[in-house]
ZASEDREN-536560 format. One line per field, with one value per residue: residue number from 1; residue in one letter; x, y, z of N, C-alpha, C, O in turn. Coordinates in steps of 0.05 Angstrom, whole numbers, plus 32768, in hexadecimal, padded with zeros to 4 digits. Layout:
BEGIN
k: NUM|... .
r: A|... .
nX: X|... .
nY: Y|... .
nZ: Z|... .
caX: X|... .
caY: Y|... .
caZ: Z|... .
cX: X|... .
cY: Y|... .
cZ: Z|... .
oX: X|... .
oY: Y|... .
oZ: Z|... .
END
This chain:
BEGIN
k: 1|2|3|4|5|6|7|8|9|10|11|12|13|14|15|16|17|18|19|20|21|22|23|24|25|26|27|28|29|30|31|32|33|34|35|36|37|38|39|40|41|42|43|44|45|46|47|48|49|50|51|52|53|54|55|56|57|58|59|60|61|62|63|64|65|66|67|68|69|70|71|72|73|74|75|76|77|78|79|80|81|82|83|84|85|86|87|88|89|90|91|92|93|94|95|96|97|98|99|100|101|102|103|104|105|106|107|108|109|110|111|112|113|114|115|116|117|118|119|120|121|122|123|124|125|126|127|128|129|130|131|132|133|134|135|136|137|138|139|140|141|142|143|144|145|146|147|148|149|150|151|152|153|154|155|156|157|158|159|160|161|162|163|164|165|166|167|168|169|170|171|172|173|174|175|176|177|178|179|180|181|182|183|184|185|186|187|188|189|190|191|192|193|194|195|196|197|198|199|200|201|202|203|204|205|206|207|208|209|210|211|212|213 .
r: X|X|X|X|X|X|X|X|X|X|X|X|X|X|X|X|X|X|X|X|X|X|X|X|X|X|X|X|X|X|X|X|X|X|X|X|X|X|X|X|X|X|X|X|X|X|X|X|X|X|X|X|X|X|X|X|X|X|X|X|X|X|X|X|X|X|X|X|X|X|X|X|X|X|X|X|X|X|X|X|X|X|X|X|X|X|X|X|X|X|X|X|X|X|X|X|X|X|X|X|X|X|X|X|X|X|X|X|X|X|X|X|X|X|X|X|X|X|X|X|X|X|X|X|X|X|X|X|X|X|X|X|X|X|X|X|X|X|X|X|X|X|X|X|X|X|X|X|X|X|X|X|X|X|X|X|X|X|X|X|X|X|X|X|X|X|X|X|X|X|X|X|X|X|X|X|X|X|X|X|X|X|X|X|X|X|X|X|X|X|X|X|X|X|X|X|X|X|X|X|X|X|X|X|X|X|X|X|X|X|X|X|X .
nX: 7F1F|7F07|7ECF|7E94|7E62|7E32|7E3E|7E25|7E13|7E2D|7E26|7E20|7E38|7E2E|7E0C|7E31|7E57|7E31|7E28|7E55|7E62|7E3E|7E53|7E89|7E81|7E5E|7E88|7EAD|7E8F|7E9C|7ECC|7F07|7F40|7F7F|7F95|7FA0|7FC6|7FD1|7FAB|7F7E|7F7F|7F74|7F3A|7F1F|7F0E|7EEB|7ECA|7EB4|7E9E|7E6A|7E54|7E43|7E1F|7DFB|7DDD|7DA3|7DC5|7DF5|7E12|7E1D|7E3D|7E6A|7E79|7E91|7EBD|7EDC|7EEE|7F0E|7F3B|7F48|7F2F|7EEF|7EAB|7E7D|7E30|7E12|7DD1|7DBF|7DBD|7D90|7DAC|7DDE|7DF6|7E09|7E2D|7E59|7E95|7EDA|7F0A|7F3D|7F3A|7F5E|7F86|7F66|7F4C|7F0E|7ED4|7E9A|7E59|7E1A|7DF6|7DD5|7DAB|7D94|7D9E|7DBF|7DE7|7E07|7E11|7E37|7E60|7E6A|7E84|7EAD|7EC9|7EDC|7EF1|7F1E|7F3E|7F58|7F71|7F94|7FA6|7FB1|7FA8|7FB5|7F9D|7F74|7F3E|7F07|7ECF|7EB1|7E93|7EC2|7EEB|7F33|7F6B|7F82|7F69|7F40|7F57|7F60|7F2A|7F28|7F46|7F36|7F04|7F0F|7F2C|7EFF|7EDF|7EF9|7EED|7EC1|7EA3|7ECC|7EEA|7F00|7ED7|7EB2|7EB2|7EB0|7E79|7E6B|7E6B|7E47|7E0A|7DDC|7DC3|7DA3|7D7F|7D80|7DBC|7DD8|7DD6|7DF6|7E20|7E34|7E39|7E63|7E88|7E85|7E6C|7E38|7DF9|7DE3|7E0D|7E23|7DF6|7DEA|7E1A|7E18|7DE8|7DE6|7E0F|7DFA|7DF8|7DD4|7D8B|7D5D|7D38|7D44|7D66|7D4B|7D3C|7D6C|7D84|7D88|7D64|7D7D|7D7D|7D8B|7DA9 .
nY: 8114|80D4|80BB|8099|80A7|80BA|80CA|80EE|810D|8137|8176|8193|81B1|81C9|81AB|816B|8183|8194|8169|8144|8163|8150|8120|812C|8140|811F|80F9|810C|8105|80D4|809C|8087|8054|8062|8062|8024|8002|7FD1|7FC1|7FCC|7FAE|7F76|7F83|7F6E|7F3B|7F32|7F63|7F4C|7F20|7F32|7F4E|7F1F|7F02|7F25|7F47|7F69|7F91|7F9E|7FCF|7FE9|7FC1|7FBF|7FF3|7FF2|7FCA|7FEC|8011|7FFE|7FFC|8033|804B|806F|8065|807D|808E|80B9|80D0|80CC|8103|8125|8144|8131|80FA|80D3|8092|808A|80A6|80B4|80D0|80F1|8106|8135|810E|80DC|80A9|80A4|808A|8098|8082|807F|8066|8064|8048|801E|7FED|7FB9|7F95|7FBE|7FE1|7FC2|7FBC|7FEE|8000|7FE0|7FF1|8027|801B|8000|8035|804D|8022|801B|8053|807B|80B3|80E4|80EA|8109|8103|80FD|80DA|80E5|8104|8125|8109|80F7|80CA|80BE|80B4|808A|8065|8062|805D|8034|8007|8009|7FF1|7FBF|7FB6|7FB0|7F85|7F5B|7F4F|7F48|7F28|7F04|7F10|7EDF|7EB8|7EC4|7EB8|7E80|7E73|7E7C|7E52|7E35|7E1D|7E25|7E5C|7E59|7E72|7E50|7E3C|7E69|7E76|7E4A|7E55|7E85|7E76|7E53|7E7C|7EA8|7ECE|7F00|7EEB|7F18|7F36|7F0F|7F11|7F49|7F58|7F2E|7F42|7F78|7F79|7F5B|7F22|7F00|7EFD|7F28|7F1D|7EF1|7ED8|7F02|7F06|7F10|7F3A|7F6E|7F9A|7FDC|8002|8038|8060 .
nZ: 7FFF|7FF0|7FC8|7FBE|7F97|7F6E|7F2C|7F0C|7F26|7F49|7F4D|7F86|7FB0|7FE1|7FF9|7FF3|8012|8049|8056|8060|8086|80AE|80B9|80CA|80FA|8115|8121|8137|8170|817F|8195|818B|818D|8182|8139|8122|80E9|80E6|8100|80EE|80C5|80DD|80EF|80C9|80B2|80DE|80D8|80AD|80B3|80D9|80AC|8096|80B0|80B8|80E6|811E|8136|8118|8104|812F|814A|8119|8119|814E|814C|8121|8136|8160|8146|8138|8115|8101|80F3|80D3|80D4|80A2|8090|8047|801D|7FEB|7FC9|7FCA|7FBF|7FD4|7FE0|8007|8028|8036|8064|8086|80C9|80E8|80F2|80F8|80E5|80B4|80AA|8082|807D|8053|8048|801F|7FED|8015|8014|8025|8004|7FEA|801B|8031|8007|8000|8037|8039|800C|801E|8044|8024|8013|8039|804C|8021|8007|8034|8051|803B|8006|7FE1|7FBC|7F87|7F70|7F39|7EFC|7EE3|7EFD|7EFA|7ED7|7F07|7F2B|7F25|7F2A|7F58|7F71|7F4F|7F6E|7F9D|7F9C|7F8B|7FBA|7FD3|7FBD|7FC5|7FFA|8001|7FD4|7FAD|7F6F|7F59|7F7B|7F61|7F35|7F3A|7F4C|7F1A|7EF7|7EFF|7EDD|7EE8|7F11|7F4E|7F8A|7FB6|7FA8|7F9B|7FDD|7FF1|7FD8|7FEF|8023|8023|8018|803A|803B|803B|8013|7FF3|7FE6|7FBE|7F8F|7F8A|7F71|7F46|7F31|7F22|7EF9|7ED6|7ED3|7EF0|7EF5|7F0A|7F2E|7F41|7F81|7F9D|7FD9|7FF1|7FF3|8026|804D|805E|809C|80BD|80F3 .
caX: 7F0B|7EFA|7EB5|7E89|7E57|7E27|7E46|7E1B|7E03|7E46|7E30|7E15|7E47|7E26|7E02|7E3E|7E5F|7E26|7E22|7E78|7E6E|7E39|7E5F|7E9D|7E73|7E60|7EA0|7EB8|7E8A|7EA5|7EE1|7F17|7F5A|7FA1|7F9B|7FB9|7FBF|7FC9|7F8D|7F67|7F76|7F6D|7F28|7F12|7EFF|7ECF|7EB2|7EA3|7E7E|7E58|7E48|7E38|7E10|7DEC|7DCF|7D9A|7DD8|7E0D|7E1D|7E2D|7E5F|7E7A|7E87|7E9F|7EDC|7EF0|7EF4|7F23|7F51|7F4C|7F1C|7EDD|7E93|7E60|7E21|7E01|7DBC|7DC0|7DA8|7D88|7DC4|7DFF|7DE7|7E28|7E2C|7E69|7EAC|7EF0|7F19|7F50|7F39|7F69|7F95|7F56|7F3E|7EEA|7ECA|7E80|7E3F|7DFE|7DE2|7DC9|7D97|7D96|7DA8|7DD6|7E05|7E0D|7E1E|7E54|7E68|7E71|7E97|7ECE|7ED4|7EDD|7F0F|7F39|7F43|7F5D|7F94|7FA5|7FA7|7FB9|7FA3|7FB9|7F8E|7F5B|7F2C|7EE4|7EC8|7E9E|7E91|7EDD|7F07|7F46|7F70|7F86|7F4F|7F3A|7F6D|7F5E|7F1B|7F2B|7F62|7F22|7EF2|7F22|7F2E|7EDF|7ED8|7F12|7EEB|7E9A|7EA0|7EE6|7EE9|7EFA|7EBD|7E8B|7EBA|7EAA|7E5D|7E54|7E6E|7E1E|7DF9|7DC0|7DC2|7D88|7D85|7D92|7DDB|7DE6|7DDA|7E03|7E3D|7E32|7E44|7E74|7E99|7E8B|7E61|7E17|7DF6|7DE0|7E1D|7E21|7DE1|7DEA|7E2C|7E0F|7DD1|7DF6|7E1B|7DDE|7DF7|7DBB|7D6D|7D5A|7D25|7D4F|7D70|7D45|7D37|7D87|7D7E|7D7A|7D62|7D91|7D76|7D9F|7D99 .
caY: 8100|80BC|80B6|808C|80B4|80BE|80CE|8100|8125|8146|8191|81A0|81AF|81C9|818D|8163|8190|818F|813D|8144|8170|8147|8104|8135|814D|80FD|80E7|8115|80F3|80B0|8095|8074|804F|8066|8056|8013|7FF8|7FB3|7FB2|7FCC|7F99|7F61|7F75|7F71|7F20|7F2E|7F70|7F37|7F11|7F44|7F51|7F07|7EFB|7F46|7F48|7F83|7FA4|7F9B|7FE9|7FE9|7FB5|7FCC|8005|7FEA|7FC2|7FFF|8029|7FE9|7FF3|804B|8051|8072|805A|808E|8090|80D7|80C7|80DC|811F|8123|814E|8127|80E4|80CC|8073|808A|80B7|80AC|80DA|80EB|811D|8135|80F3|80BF|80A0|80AB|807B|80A3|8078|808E|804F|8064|803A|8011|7FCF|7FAA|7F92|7FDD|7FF1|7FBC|7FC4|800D|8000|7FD8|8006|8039|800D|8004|8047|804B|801A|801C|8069|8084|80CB|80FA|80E8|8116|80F7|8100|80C0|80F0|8103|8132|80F6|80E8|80B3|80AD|80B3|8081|804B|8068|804F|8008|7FFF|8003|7FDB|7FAA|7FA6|7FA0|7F6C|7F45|7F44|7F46|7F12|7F0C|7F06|7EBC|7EAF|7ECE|7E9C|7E63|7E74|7E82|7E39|7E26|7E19|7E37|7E63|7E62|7E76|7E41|7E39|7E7F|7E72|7E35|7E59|7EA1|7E63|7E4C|7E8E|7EAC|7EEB|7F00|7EE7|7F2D|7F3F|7F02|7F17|7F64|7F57|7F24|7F51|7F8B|7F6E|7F4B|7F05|7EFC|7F03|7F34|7F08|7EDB|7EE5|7F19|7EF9|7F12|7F55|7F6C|7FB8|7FE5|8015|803C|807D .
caZ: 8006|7FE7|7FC6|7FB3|7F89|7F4C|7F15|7EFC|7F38|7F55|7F4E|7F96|7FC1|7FF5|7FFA|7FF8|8030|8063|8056|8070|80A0|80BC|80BE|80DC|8112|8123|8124|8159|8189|817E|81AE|8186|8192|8172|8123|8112|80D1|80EA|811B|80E2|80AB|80F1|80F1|80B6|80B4|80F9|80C9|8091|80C2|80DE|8093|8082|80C7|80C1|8106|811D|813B|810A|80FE|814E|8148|8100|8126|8165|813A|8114|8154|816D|8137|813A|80F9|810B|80E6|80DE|80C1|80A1|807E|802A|8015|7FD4|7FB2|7FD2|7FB8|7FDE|7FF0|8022|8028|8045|8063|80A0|80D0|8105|80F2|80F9|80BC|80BF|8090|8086|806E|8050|804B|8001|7FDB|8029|8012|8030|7FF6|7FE3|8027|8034|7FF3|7FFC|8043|8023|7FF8|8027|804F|801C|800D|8055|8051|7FFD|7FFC|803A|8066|8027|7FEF|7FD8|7F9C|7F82|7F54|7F1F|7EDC|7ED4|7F04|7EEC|7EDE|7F1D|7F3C|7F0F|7F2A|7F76|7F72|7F4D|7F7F|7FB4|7F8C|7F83|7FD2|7FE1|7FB2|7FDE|801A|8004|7FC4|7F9B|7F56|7F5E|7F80|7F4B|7F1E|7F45|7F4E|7F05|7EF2|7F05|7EC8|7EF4|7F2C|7F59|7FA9|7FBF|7F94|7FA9|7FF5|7FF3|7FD4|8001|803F|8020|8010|8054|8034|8039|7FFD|7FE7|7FD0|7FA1|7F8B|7F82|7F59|7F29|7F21|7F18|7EE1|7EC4|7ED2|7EFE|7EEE|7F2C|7F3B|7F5B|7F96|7FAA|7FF3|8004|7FFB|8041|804A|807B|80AD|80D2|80FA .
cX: 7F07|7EDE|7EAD|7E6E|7E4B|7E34|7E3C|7E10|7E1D|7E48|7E25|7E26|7E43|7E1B|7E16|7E4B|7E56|7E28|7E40|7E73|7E57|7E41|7E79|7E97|7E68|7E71|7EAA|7EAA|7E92|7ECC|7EF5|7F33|7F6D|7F96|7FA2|7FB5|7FBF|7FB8|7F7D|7F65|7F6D|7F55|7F18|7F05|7EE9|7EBD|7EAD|7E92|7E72|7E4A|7E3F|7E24|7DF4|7DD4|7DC6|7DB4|7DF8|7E18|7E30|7E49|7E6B|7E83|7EA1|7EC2|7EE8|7EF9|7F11|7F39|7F56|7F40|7EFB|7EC7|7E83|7E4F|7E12|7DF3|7DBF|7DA7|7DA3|7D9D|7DDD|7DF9|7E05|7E21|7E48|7E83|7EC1|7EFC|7F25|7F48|7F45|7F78|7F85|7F4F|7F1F|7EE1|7EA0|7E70|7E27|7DEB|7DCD|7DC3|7D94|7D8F|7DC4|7DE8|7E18|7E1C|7E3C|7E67|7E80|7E90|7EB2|7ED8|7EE4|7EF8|7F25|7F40|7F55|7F7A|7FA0|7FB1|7FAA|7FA4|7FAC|7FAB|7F75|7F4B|7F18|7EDF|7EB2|7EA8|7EB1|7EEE|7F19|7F4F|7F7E|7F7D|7F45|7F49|7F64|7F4C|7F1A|7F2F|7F42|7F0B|7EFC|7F23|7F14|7ED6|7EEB|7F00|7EC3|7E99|7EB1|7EDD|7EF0|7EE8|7EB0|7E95|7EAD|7E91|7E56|7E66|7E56|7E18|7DDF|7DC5|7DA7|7D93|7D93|7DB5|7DE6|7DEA|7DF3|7E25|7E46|7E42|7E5C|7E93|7EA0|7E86|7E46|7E0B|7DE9|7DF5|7E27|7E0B|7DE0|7E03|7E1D|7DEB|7DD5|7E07|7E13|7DEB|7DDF|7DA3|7D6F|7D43|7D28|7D6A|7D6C|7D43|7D46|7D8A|7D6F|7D77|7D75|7D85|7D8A|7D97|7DAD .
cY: 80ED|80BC|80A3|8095|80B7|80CB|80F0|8117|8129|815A|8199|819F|81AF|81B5|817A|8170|8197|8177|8140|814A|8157|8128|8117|8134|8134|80F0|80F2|810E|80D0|80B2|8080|806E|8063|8055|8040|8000|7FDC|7FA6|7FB1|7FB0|7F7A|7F66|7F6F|7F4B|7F29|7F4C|7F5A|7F30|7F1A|7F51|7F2E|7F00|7F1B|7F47|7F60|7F9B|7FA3|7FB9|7FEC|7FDC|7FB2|7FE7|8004|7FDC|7FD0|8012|801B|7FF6|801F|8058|8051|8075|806D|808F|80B6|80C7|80D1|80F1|811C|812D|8149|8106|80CF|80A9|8081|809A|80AA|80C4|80D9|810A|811F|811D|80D8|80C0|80A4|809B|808C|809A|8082|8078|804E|8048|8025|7FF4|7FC6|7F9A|7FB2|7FE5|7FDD|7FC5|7FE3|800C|7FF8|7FEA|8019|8036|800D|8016|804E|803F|8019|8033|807F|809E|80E3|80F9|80F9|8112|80FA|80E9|80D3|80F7|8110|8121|80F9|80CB|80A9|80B2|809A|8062|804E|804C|8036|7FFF|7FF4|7FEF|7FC2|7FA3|7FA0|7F90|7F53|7F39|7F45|7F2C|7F1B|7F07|7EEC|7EB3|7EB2|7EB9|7E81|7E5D|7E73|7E64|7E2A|7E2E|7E2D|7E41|7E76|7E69|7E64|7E3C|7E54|7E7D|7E62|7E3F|7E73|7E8F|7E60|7E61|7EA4|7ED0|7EE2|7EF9|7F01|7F36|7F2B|7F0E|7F33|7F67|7F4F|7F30|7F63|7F87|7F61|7F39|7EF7|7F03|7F12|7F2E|7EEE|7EE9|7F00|7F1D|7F05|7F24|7F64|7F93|7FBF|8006|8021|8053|8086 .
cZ: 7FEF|7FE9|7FB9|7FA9|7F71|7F3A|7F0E|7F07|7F4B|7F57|7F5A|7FAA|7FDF|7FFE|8006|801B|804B|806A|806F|8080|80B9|80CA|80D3|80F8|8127|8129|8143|816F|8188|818E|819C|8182|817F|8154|8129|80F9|80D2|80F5|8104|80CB|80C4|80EE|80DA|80A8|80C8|80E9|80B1|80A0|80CA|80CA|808E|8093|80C7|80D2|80F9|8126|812E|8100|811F|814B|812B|8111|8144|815C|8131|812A|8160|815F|8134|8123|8101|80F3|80E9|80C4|80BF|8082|8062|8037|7FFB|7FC6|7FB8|7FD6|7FC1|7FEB|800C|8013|803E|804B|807F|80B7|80ED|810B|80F6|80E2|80CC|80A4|808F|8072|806E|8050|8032|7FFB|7FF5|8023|801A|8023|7FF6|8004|8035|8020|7FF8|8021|8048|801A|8000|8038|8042|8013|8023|8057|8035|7FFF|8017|804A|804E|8015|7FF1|7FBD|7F9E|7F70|7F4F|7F06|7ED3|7EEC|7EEF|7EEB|7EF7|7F2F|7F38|7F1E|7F55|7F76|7F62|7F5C|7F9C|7FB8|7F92|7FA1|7FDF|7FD0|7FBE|7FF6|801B|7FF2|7FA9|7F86|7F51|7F63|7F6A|7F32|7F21|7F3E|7F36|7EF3|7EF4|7EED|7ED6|7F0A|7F39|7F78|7FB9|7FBD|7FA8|7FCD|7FFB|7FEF|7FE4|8021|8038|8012|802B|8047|8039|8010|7FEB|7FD9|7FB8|7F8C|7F7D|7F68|7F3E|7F1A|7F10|7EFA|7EC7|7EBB|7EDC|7EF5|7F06|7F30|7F47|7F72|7FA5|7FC4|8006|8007|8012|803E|8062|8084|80C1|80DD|810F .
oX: 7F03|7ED1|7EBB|7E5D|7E59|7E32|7E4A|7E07|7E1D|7E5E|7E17|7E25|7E4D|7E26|7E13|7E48|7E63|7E2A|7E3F|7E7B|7E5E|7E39|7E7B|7EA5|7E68|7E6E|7EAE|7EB6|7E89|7EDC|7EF2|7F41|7F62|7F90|7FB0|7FA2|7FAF|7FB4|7F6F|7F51|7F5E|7F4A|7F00|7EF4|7ED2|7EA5|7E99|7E7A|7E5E|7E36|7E2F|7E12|7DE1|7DBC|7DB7|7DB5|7E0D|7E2C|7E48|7E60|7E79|7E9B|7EB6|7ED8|7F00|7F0D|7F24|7F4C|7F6D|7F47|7EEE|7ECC|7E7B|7E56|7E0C|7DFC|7DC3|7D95|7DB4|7DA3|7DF0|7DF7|7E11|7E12|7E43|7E87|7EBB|7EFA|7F1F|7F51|7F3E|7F79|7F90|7F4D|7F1A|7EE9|7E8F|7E72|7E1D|7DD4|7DBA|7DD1|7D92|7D7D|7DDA|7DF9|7E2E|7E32|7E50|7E7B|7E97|7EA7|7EC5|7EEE|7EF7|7F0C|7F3A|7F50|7F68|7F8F|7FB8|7FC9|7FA4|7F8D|7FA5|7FAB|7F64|7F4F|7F0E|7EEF|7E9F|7EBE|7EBA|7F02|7F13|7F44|7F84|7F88|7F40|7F3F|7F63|7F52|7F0A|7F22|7F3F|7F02|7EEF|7F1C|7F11|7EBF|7EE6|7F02|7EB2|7E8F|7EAC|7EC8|7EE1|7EE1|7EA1|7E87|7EA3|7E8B|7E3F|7E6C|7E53|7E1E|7DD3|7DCC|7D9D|7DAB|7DA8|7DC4|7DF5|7E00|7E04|7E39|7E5E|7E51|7E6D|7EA8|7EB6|7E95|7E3D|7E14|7DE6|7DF2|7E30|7E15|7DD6|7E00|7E18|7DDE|7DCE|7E06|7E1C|7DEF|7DD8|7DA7|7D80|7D37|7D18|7D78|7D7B|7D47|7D40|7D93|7D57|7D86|7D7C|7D84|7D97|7D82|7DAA .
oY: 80F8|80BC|8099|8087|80B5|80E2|8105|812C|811A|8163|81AA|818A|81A1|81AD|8175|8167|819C|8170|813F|813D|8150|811D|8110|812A|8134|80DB|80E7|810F|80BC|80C5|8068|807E|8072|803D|8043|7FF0|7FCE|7F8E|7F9D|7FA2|7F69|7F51|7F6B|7F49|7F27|7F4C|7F61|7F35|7F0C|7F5E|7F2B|7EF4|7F20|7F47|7F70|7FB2|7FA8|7FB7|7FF0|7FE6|7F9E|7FE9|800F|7FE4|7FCB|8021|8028|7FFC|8024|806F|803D|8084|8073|8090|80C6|80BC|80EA|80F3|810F|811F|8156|80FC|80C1|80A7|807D|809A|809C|80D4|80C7|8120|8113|8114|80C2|80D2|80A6|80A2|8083|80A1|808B|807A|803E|8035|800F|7FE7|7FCF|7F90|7FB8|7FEF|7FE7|7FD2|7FE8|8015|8001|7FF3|801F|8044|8015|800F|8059|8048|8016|8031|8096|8096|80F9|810F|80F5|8121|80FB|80E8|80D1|80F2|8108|812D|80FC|80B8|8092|80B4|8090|804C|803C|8034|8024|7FEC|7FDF|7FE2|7FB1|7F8B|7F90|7F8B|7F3B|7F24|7F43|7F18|7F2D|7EFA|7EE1|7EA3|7EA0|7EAE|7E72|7E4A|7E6B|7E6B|7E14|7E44|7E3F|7E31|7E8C|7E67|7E66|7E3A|7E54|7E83|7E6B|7E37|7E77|7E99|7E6A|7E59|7EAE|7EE3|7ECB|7F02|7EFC|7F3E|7F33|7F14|7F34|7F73|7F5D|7F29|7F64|7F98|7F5D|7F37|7EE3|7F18|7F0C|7F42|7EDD|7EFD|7F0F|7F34|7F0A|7F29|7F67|7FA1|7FB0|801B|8014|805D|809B .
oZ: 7FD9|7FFE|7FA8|7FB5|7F5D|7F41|7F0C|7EFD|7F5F|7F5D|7F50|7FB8|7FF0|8013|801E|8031|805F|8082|8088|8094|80D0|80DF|80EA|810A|813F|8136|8159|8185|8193|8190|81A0|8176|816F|8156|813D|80F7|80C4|80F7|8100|80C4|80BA|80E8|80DD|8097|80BF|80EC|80A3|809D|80C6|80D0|807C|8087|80D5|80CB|8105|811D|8139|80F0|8124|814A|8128|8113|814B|8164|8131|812A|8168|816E|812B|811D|8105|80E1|8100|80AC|80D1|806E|8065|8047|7FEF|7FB3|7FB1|7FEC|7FB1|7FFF|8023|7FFA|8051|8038|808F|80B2|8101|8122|80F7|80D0|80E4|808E|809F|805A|8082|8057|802F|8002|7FE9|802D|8013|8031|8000|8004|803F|8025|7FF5|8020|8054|801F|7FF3|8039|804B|8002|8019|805E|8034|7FFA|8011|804E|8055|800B|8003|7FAA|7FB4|7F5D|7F5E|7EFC|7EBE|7EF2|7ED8|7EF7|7EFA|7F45|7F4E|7F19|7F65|7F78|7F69|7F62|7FA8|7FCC|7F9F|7FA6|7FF1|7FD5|7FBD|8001|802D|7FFD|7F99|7F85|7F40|7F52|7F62|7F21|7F11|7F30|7F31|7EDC|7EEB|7EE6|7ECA|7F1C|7F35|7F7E|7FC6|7FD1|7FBC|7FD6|8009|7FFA|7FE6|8031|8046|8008|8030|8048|803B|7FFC|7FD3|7FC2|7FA2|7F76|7F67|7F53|7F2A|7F06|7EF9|7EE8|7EB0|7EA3|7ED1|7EE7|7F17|7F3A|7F50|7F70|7FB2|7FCC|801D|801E|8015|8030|8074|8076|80D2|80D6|811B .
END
């Protein structure tokens, strides 16, 4: 399995292993096509827009598109000792992308479903990896490789080039360039906070909370 995980809190297994079993146990009620690797990378513009538009029912149809393409969406709520943003794995030959919806902001959880995606088509149905404190290095390159493909399709490293050419960047700026990039402006926002290019007293507005259930 592909994680996306704290660092420092990786020694409750059990924990971890009810979280799986309960995304396993969701999946098998879900109805979805034959794999295909080319349906999946097709939908993945109409999942941007359903991330840049984030309707009240945008988990429905995030799910509804990966089902199209034979990649099934499930959410299982965090547990306090499996501090888990989302897991990848192949069960019974489907890929299962499983979200917790941790810290329920809505950069973080596209963020994290990229992530999760590209684990899916970079790395295949055999990969077994953990991102914590004893990773290796190629573990190490797994999760860049994934990084690297959800920064493709939430806000590239070109963009955050472009955006940070502003002498000043206020909401406005950021809205203006979130249109013109064809993302939600939270994830401009969460990057350049994260990074402490941003004050996080601006662009707080974009930060949308996410409920799910």
């Amino acid at each position: 399995m592909a994680f996306r995980i704290s660092l420092n809190q990786v020694s409750e297994p059990y924990a971890v292993s009810a979280w799986l079993r309960h995304g396993e146990i969701t999946s098998i009620k879900l109805n979805a096509e034959a794999y295909s690797e080319k349906r999946f990378n097709e939908v993945l513009p109409g999942i941007k827009s359903i991330m840049t538009s984030q309707t009240d029912d945008f988990f429905h149809r995030l799910q509804t598109l990966c089902l199209s393409a034979g990649v099934k969406v499930v959410y299982s709520p965090c547990v306090s000792k499996a501090p888990i943003n989302g897991a990848t794995r192949w069960i019974n030959g489907v890929p299962v992308i499983q979200l917790s919806g941790r810290y329920k902001r809505n950069d973080i959880f596209w963020f994290t479903f990229f992530h999760e995606a590209g684990h899916i088509l970079l790395h295949g149905s055999k990969e077994i990896f953990l991102e914590c404190k004893s990773k290796g290095k190629y573990d190490s390159e797994k999760e860049n490789e994934a990084d690297e493909f959800a920064m493709k399709w939430t806000f590239s490293h070109n963009e955050e080039d472009q955006i940070l050419t502003n002498f000043r960047i206020d909401d406005d700026i950021i809205s203006e360039y979130a249109h013109g990039f064809n993302t939600h402006p939270a994830l401009i926002v969460g990057r350049l906070q994260h990074k402490k290019l941003l004050r996080y007293n601006i662009g707080r507005k974009f930060i949308e909370s996410i409920e799910l259930k």
